[in-house]
NUZALO-320408 format. One record per residue (C-alpha): residue number from 0; x, y, z. Coordinates in steps of 0.2 Angstrom, whole numbers. Layout:
N
num = NUM; x = X; y = Y; z = Z
...
end
This chain:
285
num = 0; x = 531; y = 651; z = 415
num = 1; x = 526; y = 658; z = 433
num = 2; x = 516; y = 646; z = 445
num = 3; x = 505; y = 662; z = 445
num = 4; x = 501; y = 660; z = 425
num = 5; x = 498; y = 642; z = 424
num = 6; x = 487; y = 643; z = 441
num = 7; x = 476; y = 657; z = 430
num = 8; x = 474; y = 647; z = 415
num = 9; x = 468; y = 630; z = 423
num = 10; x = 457; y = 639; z = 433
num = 11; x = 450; y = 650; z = 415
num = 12; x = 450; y = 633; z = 406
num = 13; x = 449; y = 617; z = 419
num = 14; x = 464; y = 609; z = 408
num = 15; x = 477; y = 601; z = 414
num = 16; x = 494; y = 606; z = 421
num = 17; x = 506; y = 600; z = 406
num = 18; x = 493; y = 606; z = 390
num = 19; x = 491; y = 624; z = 401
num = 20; x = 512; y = 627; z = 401
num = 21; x = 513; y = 621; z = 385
num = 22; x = 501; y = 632; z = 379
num = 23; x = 508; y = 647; z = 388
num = 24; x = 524; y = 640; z = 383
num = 25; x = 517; y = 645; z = 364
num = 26; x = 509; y = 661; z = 367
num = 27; x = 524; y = 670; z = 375
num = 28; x = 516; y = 669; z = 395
num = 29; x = 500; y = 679; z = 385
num = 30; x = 483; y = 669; z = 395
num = 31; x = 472; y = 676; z = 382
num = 32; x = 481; y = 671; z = 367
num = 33; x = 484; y = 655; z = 376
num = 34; x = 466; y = 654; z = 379
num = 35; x = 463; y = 657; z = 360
num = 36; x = 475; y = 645; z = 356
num = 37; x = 465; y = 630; z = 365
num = 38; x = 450; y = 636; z = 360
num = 39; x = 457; y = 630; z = 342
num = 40; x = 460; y = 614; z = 348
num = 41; x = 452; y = 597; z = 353
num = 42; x = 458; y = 602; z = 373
num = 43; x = 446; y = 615; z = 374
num = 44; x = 432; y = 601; z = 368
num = 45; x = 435; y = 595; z = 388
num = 46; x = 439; y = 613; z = 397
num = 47; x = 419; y = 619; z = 390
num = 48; x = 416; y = 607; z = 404
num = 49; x = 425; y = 613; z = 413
num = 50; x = 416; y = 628; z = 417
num = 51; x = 402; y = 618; z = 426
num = 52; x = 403; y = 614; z = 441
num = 53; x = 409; y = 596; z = 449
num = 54; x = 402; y = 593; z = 467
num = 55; x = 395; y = 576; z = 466
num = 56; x = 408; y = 560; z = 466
num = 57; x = 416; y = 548; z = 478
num = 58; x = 429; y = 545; z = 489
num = 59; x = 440; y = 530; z = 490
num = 60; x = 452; y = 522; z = 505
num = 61; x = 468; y = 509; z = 501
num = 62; x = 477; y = 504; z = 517
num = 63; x = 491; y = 495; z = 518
num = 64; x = 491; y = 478; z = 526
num = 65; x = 501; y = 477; z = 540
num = 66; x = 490; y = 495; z = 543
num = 67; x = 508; y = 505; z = 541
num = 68; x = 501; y = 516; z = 528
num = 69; x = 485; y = 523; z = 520
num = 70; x = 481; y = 534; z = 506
num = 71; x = 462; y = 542; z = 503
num = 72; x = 455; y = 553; z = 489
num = 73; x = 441; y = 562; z = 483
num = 74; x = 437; y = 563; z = 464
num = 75; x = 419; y = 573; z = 458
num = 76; x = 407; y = 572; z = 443
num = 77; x = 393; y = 584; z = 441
num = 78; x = 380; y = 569; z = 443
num = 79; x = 379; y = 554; z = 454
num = 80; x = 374; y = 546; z = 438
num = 81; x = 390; y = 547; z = 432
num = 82; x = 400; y = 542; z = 451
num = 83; x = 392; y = 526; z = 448
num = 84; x = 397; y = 524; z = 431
num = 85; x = 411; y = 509; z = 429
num = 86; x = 422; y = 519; z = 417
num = 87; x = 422; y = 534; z = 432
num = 88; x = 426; y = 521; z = 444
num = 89; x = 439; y = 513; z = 436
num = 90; x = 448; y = 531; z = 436
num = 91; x = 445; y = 533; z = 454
num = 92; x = 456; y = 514; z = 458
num = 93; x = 469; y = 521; z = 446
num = 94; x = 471; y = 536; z = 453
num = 95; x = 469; y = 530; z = 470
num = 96; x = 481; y = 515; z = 467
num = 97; x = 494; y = 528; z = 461
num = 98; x = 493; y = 538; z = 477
num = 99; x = 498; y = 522; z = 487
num = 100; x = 509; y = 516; z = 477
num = 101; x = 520; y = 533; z = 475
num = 102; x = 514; y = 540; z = 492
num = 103; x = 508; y = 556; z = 486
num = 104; x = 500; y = 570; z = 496
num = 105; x = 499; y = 583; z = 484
num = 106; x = 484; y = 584; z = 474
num = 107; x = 494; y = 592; z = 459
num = 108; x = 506; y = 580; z = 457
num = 109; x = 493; y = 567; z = 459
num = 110; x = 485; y = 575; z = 444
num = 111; x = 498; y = 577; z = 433
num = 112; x = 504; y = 566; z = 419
num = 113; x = 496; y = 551; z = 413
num = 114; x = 481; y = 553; z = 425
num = 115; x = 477; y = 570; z = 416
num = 116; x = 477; y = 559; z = 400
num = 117; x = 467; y = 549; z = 407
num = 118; x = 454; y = 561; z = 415
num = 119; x = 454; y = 572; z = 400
num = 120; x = 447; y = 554; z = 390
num = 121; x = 435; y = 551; z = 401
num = 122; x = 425; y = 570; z = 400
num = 123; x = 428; y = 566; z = 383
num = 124; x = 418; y = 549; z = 385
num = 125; x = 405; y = 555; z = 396
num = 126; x = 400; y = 572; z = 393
num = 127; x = 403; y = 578; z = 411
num = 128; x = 418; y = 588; z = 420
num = 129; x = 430; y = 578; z = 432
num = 130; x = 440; y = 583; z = 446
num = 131; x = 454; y = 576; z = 454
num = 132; x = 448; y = 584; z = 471
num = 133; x = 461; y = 581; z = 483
num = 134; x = 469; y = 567; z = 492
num = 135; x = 477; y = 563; z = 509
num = 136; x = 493; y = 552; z = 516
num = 137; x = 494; y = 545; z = 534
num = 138; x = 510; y = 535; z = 539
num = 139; x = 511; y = 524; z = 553
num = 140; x = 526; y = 527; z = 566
num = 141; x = 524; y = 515; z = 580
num = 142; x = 505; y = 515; z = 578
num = 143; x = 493; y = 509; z = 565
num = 144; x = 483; y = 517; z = 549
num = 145; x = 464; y = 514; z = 548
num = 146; x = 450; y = 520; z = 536
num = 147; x = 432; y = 519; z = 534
num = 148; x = 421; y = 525; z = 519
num = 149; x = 402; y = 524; z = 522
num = 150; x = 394; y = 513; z = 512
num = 151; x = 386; y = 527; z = 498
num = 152; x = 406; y = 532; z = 496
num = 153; x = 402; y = 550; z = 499
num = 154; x = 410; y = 549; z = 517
num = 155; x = 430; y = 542; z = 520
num = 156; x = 439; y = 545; z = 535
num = 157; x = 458; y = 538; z = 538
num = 158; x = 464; y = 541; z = 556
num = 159; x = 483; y = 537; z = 562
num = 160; x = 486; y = 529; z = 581
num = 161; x = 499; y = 528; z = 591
num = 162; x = 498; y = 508; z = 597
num = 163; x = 482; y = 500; z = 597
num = 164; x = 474; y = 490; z = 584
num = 165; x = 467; y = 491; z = 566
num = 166; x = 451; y = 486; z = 573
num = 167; x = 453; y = 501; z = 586
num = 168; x = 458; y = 516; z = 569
num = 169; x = 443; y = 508; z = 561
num = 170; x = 432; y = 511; z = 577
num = 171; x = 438; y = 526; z = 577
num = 172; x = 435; y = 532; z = 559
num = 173; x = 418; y = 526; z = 559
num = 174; x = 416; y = 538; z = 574
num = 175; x = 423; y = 552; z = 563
num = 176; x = 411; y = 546; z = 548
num = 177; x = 397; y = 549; z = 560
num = 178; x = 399; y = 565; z = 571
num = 179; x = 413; y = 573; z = 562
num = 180; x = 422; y = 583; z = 574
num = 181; x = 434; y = 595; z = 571
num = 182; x = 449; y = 593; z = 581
num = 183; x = 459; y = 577; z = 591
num = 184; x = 458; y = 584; z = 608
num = 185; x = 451; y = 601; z = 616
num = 186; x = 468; y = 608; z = 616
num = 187; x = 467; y = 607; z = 596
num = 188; x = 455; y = 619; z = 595
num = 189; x = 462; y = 635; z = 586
num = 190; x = 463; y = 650; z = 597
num = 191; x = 455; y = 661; z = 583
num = 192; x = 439; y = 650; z = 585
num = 193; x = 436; y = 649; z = 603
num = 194; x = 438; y = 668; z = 604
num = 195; x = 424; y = 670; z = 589
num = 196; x = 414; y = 657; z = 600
num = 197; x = 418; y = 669; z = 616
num = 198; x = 413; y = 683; z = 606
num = 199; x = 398; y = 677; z = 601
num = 200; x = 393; y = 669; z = 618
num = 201; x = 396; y = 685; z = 627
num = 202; x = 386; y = 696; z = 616
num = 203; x = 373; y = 682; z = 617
num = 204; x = 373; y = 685; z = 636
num = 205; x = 374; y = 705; z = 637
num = 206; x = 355; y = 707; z = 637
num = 207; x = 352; y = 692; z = 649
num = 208; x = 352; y = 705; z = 664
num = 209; x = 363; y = 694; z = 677
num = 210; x = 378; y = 701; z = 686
num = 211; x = 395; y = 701; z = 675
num = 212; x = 404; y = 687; z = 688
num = 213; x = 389; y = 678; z = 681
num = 214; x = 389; y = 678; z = 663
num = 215; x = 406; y = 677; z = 664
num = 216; x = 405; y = 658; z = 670
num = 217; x = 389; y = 656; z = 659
num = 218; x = 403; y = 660; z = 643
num = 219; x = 415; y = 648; z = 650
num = 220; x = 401; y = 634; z = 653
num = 221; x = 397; y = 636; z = 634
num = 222; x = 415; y = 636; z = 627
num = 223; x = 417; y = 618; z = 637
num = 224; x = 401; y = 612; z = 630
num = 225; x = 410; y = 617; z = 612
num = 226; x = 425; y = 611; z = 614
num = 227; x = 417; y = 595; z = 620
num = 228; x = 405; y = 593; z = 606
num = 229; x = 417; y = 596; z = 595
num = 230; x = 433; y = 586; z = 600
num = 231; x = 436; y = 569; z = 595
num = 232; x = 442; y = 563; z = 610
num = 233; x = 428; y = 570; z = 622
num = 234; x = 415; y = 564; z = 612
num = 235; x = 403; y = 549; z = 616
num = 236; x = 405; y = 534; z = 606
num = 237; x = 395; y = 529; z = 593
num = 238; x = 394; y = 512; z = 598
num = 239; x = 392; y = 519; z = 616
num = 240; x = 387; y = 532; z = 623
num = 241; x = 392; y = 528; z = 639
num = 242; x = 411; y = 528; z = 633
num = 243; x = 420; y = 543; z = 626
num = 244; x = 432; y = 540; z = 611
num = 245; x = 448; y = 544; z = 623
num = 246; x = 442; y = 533; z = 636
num = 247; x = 441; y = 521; z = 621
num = 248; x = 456; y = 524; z = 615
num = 249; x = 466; y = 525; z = 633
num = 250; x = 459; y = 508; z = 637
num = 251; x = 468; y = 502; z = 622
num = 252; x = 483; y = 509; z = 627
num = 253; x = 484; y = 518; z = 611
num = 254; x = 482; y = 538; z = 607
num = 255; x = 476; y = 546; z = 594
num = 256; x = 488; y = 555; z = 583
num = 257; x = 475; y = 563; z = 571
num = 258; x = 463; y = 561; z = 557
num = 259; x = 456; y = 566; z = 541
num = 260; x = 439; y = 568; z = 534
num = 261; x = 434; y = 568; z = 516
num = 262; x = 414; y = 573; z = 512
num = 263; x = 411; y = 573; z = 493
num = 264; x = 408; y = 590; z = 488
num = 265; x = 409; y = 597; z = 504
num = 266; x = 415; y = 617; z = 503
num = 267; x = 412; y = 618; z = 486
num = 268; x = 397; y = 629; z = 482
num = 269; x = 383; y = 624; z = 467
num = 270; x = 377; y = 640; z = 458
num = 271; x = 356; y = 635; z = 460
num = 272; x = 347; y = 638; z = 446
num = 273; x = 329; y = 644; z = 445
num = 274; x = 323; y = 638; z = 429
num = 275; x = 304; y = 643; z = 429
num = 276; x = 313; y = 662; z = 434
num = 277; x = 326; y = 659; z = 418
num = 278; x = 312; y = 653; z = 407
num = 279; x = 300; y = 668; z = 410
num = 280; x = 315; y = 679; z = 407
num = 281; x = 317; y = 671; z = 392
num = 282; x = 297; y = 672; z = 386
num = 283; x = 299; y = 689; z = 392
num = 284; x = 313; y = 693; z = 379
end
């Protein structure tokens, strides 16, 4: 079966890799018969949940020890009801503990096997959808690993250094927790980006009246303040102001190699639903 086929039917049904070729397997590469197929069958019990949205969830951080490795996911329920819930929980550690353990940075070999068993179940159990989100490696190479997940587990932040201390990466995360900034260093920033900020500053300034030499410098006075607001390294410090992260970092002797944050349910966009609107429609009928 084409990657194109099977993409289509999870995405139609919310079912796992496996049960999705298998049943294209069946139905001769048809996704409607396929579809039909499931519908037939206990799977599509689960993938009826499926169709609802999943943006609420946790986030979970293991590290290694000696700081060499670390290994962060993100796993969502429809309710925070249900992210609190031990069974849900005791998926997220599995699932976690197999990305350490085999070092996996791809979401859909993560999701795969015995973990889609296992996520299928628990739908089963507790009436909501489940998603294995995605997930997120950092290896240490003459440097250290550190995470940070604030303490409602919605925020997780692993940051890779090049020296420095495990203290420090934790520091460091807890910054990114905070202020979530978008790149390492001003010299990050993708060049698409700064010329849509450019754009957008300099048609902010056409109707301010003052000679083109000076808006010119007023557009390059706010593409600095941007790149500084939003760069990692030329940010205060959350734990002072007074000291940026580099200077932090570079007191340290260490560098920052790079970052990831994870927000729970961030991107993913919950249909709104007006139920006084949805009822009078209904009276109405």
């Amino acid at each position: 079966m084409s990657a194109a086929l099977v993409k289509e039917l999870r995405e139609r049904t919310g079912l796992g890799l496996l049960e999705c070729k298998k049943a294209l397997a069946e139905a001769g590469g048809d996704v409607d018969a396929a579809i039909e197929a499931l519908r037939k069958s206990s799977g599509m019990k689960a993938a009826k949940k499926a169709g609802r949205t999943a943006a609420d969830g946790v986030v979970a951080i293991q590290t290694a020890p000696d700081g060499s490795f670390g290994a962060m996911i993100e796993i969502n329920s429809e309710t925070d009801f249900v992210a609190r819930d031990e069974n849900f929980l005791t998926f997220v550690h599995s699932v976690l503990a197999k990305a350490f353990a085999q070092r996996i940075s791809d979401v859909t070999t993560l999701a795969e096997g015995e973990t889609e068993e296992a996520r299928q179940a628990l739908v089963q159990k507790i009436g909501e959808n489940i998603s294995v989100r995605r997930v997120a490696t950092h290896e240490a190479d003459a440097g250290v690993i550190g995470g940070y997940v604030h303490g409602n587990n919605r925020i997780a932040v692993l940051v890779s250094l090049k020296g420095g201390s495990e203290e420090l990466a934790r520091d460091v995360a807890m910054h990114v927790a905070a202020v979530n900034p978008q790149v390492v260093s001003p010299d990050d920033m993708p060049q698409e980006l700064v010329a849509k900020e450019r754009e957008i500053y300099a048609a902010q300034a056409q109707d301010s009246g003052k000679p083109p030499e000076i808006v010119e410098k007023m557009i390059d006075g706010r593409i600095r303040k941007f790149l500084s607001e939003n760069s990692l390294t030329e940010q205060a410090f959350v734990k002072d102001p007074d000291l940026t992260v580099g200077k932090l970092v570079a007191q340290a002797e260490a560098e920052i190699l790079g970052f990831t944050r994870f927000e729970v349910g961030e991107g993913i966009e919950v249909e709104k639903v007006d139920f006084a609107a949805e009822v009078a429609a209904q009276l109405g009928s």
